[in-house]
Steps between C-alpha positions, in 0.01 A plus 500: 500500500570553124286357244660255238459640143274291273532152643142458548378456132574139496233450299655708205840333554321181482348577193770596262535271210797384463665352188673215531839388280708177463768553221845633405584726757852778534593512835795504738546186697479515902907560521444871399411526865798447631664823355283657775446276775973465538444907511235475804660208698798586581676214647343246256634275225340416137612230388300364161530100368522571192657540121696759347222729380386541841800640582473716196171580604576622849831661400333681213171569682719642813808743242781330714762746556809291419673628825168398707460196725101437476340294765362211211700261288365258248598100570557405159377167443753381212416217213621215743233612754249582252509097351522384852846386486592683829329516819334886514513487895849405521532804256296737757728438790794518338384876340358574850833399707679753270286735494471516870912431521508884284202657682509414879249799571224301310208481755242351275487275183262484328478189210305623221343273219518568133348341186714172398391192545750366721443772723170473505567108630662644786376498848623873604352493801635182612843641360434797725473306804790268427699834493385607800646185653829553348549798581347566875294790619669831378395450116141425428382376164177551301368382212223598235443491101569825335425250163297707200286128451386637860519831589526806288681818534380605877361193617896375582446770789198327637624150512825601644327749778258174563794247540684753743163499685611120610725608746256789696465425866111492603402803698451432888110523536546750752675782251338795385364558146765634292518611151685270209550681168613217249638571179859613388497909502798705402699649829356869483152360476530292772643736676215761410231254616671427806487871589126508424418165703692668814317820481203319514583273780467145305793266605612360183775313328590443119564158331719384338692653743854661375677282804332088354603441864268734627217327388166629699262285739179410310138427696190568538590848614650565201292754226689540227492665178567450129762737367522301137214373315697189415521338796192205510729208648629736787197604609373127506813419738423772704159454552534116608800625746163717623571794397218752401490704163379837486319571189593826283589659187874483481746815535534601208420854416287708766156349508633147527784633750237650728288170443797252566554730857177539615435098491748508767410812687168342507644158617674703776242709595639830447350820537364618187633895567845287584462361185452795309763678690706235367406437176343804363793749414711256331171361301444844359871573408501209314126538306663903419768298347275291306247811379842614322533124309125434450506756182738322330333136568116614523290359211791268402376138389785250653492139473680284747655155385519260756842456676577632847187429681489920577252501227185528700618744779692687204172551332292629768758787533544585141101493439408695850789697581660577122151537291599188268281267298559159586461273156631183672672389800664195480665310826680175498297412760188595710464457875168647529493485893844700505366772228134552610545870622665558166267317241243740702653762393520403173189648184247195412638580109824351635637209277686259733712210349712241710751320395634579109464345163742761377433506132110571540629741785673674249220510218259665723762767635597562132120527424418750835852703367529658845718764615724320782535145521668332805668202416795278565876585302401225262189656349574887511759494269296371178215717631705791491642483120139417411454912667318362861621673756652256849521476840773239613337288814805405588585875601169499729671258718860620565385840539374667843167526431280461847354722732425890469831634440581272182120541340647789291809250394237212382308765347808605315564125386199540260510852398878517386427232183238750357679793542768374380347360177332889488836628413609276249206548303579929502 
């Protein structure tokens, strides 16, 4: 059976300082997510509770296409509802009965929170079931907070992946161990793992999954594994349905790829020359692709601004793979148990930071003057007019960038920015 890459230094992932932040922070709220998760489900509803700027948010965060239909809509909570001179729920089912009325192929809703204060007073999930009352079996309704006082930018994925958990039917005892990969992937990488899993025998089955109908059957024969870094709350509801999580490194360029598959070859028991069979060609097509990047990155000091929870994966590739000096890696959060195979991978000079107080952030990234910094749309435009060279996080998450055959693509995500600001300066 295959060996999983660098999961047993514990004691080194343990170890890592970490610096810890509590002040102004620049993020995206949780309903970012949604731009991806309406994309992946496709017979699902977004609905937010919520003002007019988030639905200048989503539509601005999404580039609408004025002839487009999207699969989200923004409940706009007006002044009367706001001072609690209208009820909100009477305001929910009406919006829902139309809606539904104008989109009878609606399979799931799903009732998402935002940020005012009379939405936050409202009992979503209770409005969820009510729904469900009203209007029988063939519509189901879920609800979860996509609010920036409670999630950030990809952390409205994991509490709307853990609320569609709710409805999983436990596994009969008698199944057989199958595979769950959890986290939302983009089709062709889905499709690419899919491939690989078959090849090497492992039964397996993706969540969310693109029918919300389809949803899989969770127990303890269930191993799954983390395709997105993010995901803390998910994994928690998984592992009380009794589910099992395979450690790894996560897929993102080739040594975390070939870590992230070999958890579950090992899992699965498969041969290690099936394995290799498997894995091996496409594993050194992709690290050709990345010899060709690495002398445009190697030796490169980049700084990472918390934002996207990709931070700590992202850095493991750019320092191993690419040659890059890490100065600082920031992450808006840190679920150590999730990330040990990657804080093992990471050098003991490493300067970890959760959280953000944006403002020292900023002084020390100012003071380190790197050559890439990674950072959310709000901070890379100042840094760039003061001559500091960006990475957009935001682009790390709509952009295929798992497995093998998109390692050269995420490598490319970094190396563009510098090359580009190479030809201005001629």
């Amino acid at each position: 059976m295959p060996d999983h890459v660098a999961t047993s230094n514990r004691s080194q992932a343990d170890a890592l300082p970490v610096l810890r932040q509590r002040g102004q922070h620049e993020v995206f709220c949780g309903l970012t997510g949604i731009m991806w998760l309406h994309r992946k489900i496709q017979d699902a509803f977004f609905l937010v509770i919520g003002s007019r700027t988030c639905a200048h948010l989503l539509q601005s965060a999404a580039g609408v296409m004025i002839f487009a239909e999207p699969r989200f809509a923004t409940a706009i909570l007006e002044e009367g509802d706001l001072a609690g001179l209208a009820d909100a729920n009477d305001e929910i089912d009406r919006v829902v009965a139309r809606l539904l009325a104008r989109r009878p192929e609606i399979r799931t809703l799903f009732l998402v929170g935002s940020c005012p204060s009379e939405v936050i007073k409202l009992d979503l999930s209770r409005a969820a079931e009510r729904l469900s009352k009203s209007h029988g079996p063939s519509v189901r309704f879920v609800s979860y907070s996509g609010s920036g006082l409670e999630t950030t930018f990809t952390q409205g994925e994991d509490a709307c992946l853990a609320s569609l958990l709710r409805g999983v039917a436990p596994a009969s005892p008698r199944a057989p161990s199958s595979l769950l990969v959890v986290g939302t992937l983009a089709d062709p990488v889905e499709d690419g793992f899919r491939r690989s899993f078959d090849a090497l025998g492992i039964p397996v089955q993706f969540f969310p999954p693109r029918r919300a109908w389809e949803l899989p059957e969770v127990g303890p024969q269930t191993r799954y594994l983390l395709a997105q870094p993010f995901l803390a709350e998910t994994g928690a509801a998984l592992d009380r349905l009794g589910a099992q999580r395979l450690p790894a490194a996560f897929p993102f360029g080739a040594e975390g790829t070939r870590s992230w598959l070999a958890a579950a070859a090992s899992a699965f028991e498969v041969p290690r020359a099936r394995f290799e069979d498997v894995v091996g060609p496409a594993e050194r097509r992709a690290q050709a692709a990345l010899a060709k990047i690495r002398t445009a990155l190697e030796g490169k000091r980049v700084f990472l601004f918390p934002d996207s929870q990709l931070e700590i994966p992202l850095a493991r590739f750019l320092h191993r793979e690419l040659g890059m000096e890490l100065l600082e890696v920031g992450t808006p959060y840190l679920q150590r148990e999730h990330l040990a195979a990657e804080l093992a991978m990471l050098p003991a000079s490493v300067v970890l930071s959760e959280g953000q107080d944006v403002e020292r952030q900023l002084d020390r990234c100012r003071a380190a003057r790197p050559d890439l910094v990674v950072c959310g749309l709000g901070l890379a435009n100042p840094l760039e007019v003061e001559g500091i060279t960006t990475k957009w996080s935001i682009e790390l998450v709509f952009t295929p960038v798992h497995g093998f055959e998109h390692a050269a693509d995420l490598a490319n995500l970094f190396s563009r920015p510098l090359l580009r600001r190479g030809r201005l300066a001629v």
